[in-house]
C-alpha positions in Angstrom: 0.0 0.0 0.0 1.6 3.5 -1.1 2.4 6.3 1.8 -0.4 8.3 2.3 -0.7 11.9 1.0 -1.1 13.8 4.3 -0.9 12.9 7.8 -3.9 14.1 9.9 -3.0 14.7 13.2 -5.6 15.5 15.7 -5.4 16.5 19.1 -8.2 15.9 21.8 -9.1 16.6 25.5 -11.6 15.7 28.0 -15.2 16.0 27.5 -15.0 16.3 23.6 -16.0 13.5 22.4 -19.0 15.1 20.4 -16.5 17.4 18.9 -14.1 14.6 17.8 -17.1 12.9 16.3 -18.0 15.7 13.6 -14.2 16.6 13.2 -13.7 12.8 12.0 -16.9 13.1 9.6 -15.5 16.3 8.3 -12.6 14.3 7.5 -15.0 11.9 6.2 -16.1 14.1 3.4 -12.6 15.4 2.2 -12.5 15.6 -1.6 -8.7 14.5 -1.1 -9.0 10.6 0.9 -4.9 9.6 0.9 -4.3 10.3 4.3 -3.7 8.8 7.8 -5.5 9.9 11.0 -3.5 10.3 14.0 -5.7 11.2 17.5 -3.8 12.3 20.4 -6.0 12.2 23.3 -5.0 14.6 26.4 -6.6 12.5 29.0 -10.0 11.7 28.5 -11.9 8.8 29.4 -14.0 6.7 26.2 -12.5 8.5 23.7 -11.9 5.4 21.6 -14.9 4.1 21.6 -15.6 6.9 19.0 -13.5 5.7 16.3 -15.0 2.4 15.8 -17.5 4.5 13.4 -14.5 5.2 11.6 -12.2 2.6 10.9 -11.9 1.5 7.5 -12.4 4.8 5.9 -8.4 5.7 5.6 -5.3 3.7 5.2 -4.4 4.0 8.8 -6.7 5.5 12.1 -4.5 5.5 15.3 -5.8 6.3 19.2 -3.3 7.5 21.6 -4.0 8.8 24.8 -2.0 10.0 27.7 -2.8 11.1 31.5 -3.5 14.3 31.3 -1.2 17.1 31.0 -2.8 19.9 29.8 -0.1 20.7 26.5 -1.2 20.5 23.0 2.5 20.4 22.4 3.0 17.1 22.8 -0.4 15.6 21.5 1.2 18.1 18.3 4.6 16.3 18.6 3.8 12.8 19.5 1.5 12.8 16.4 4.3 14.4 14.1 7.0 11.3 15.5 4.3 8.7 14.2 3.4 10.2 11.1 4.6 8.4 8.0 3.5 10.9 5.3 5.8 14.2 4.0 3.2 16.5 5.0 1.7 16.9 8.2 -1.8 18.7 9.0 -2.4 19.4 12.5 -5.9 19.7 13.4 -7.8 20.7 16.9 -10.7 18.5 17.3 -13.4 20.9 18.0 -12.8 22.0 14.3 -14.4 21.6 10.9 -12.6 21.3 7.4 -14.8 22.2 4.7 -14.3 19.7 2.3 -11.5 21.0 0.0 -9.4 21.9 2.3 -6.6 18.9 2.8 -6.7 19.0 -1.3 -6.0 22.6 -0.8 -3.3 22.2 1.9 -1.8 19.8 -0.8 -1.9 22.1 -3.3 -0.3 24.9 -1.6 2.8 23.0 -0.1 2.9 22.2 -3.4 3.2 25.6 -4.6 4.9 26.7 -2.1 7.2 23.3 0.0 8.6 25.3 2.5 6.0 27.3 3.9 4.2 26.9 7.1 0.3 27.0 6.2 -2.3 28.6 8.8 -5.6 28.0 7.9 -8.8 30.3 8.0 -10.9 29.3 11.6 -13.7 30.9 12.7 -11.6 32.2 16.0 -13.7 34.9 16.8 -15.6 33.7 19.4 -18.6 36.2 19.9 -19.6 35.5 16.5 -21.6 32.1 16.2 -24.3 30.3 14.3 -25.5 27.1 13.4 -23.0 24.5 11.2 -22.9 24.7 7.6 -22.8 20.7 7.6 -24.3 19.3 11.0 -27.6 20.1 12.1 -27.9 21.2 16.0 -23.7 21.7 16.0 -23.1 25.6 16.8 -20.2 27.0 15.5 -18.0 30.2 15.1 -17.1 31.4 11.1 -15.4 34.8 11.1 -11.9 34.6 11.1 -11.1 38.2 12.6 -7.3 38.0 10.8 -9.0 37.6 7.1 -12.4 37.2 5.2 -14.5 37.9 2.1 -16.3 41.5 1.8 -17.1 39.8 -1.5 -16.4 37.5 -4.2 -13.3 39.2 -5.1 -12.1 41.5 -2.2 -10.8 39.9 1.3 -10.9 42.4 4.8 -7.3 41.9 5.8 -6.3 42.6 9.6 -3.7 45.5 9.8 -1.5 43.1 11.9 -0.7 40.8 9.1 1.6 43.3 8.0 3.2 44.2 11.1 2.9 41.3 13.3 2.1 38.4 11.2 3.2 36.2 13.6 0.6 37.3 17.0 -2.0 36.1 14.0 -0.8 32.4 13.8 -3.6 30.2 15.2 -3.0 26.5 16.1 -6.6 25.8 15.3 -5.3 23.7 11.9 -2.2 24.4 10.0 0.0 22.5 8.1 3.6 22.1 6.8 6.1 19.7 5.3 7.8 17.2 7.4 11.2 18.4 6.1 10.0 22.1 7.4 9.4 20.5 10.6 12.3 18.3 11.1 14.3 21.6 10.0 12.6 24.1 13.3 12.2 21.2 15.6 8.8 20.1 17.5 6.5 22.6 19.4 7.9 24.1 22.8 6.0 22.0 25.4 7.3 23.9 27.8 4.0 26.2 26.5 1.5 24.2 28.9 -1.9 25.5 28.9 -4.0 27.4 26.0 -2.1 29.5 23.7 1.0 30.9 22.4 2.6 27.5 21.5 1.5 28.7 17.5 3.0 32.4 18.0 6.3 31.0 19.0 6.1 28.5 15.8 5.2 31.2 13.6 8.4 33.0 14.9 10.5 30.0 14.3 9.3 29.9 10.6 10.2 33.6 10.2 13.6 34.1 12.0 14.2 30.8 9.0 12.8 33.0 6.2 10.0 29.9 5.1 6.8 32.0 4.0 4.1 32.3 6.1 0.7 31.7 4.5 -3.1 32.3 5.8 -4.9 30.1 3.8 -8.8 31.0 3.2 -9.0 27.8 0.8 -8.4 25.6 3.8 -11.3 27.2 5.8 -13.0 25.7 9.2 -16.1 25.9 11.5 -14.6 25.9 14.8 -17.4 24.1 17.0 -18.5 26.4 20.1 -17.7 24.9 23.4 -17.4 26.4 27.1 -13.9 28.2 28.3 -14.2 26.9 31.6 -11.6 24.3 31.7 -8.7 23.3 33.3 -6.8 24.0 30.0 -8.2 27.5 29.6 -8.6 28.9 33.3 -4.7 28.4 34.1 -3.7 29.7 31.2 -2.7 33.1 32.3 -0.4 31.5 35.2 1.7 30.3 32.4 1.7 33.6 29.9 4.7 35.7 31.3 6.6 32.8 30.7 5.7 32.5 27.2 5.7 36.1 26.5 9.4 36.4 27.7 10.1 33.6 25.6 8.1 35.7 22.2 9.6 38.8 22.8 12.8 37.8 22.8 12.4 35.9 19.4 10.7 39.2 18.1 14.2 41.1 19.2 16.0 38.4 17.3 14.2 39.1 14.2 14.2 42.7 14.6 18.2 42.2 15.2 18.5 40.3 11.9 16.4 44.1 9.8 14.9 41.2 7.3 11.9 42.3 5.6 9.2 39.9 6.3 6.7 41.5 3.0 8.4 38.7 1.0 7.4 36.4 3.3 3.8 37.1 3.7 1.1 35.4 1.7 -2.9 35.6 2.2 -4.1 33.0 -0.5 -7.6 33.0 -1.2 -8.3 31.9 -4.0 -10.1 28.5 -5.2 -12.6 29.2 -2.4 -13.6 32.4 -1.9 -16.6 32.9 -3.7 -18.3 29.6 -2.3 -17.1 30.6 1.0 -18.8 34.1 0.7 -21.5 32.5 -1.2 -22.1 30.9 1.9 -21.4 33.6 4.0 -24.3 35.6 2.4 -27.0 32.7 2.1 -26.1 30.4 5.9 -24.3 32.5 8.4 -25.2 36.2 7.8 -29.0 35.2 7.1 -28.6 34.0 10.8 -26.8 37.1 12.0 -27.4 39.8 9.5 -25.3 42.4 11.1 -22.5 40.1 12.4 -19.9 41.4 10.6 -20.9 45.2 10.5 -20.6 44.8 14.2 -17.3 43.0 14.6 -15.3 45.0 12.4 -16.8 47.9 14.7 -14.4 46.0 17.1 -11.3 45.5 14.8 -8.3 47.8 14.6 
């Protein structure tokens, strides 16, 4: 049996085994179907049971769980150590793929081998409707970094020219396995939500590999509560990681690279379905959604 194409590697927590259940059907309906699915399970209980729906569908489903340790670090980097394919996808599993988007993720590391792909999320949270693709699922769609105002013209978040980097978001993103054997695994000394995808982003930059926010591999993120363990002691841990970012950000400062070069917002093969969709499912929902939240952007 030839390598797969892509290797999927999700990471999971306790109590989301709903969420893990529509992220593997969103899987389930990729137009691309050569890859491997990794799960990496941050200690929850019954989590495999979930994947019995599944097996069969892809040339190789794996569970792996751990106690719990609260790092999506190492879900990230165990998953990347048992991957077999030359590209690696990292996926959160409270998030939806539309269905292009591992053929899209293909296509660009095509284009573009030694970039480090972010793709579009709906990460801004106070925005929220019901799923494109799964009845009764709520989910968030705006992606406050970059998004349609039409067909043909993308709102792009003043940051991405300044800061690209505080606009990486580990939500999905994607990159060749020669990219990542070149900057190493994540830092898992980033416990705790966030951060872990800034100082990435960093790492990709200070090694001059383009950047790239990719609106063709566009997600539903699935709408859950904030109250865990995961998210409540996250501040206790930020200084650390901030230190850690701000020194990097000196580094390339130091090094007076332009990063313009470097920089790519690709929206391209799905734009117009995405705004299509944007128009006729979540703004008939919210009709002033975005009117309001770009109210709120700088």
């Amino acid at each position: 049996m030839p390598l797969p194409v892509l290797s999927v590697i999700i990471s999971t927590s306790a109590g989301r085994q709903d969420h893990l259940d529509h992220c593997l059907q969103a899987l389930a309906r990729q137009t691309l179907q050569n890859f491997e699915v990794l799960v990496m399970d941050d200690g929850s209980e019954g989590m495999a049971t979930r994947l019995k729906a599944f097996e069969g569908l892809w040339p190789r489903l794996e569970y792996h769980r751990r106690a719990v340790d609260y790092n999506l670090s190492r879900s990230r980097n165990r998953g990347a150590a048992l991957a077999q394919a030359d590209t690696l996808v990292f996926v959160n599993g409270d998030v939806l793929l539309n269905p292009h988007a591992l053929e899209n993720y293909a296509l660009t590391l095509e284009r573009l081998p030694e970039a480090l792909c972010w793709g579009y999320v709906g990460c801004r949270k106070s925005v929220s409707a019901a799923s494109l693709w799964f009845e009764g699922v709520e989910v968030n769609w705006l992606d406050f970094r970059f998004f349609p105002l039409s067909e043909s013209e993308l709102y792009l978040n003043p940051g991405l020219k300044y800061a690209p980097h505080t606009l990486a978001s580990g939500h999905h993103f994607a990159l060749r396995r020669s990219s990542w054997q070149t900057l190493g695994p994540l830092d898992e000394s980033f416990q705790f939500w966030g951060e872990e995808d800034v100082e990435y982003a960093l790492r990709g930059l200070l090694a001059q590999r383009p950047m790239v926010f990719l609106g063709d591999a566009w997600a539903e993120h699935q709408v859950h509560a904030y109250g865990e363990v995961f998210h409540v002691q996250a501040p206790q841990a930020l200084e650390q990681k901030i230190n850690k970012i701000i020194a990097m950000e000196n580094r390339l400062n130091q090094a007076q690279k332009s990063m313009n070069d470097l920089i790519y917002i690709i929206f391209e093969r799905e734009q117009a379905g995405f705004y299509k969709s944007l128009q006729s499912h979540y703004l008939w929902q919210n009709p002033d959604a975005i009117i309001r939240e770009m109210g709120k952007m700088p």
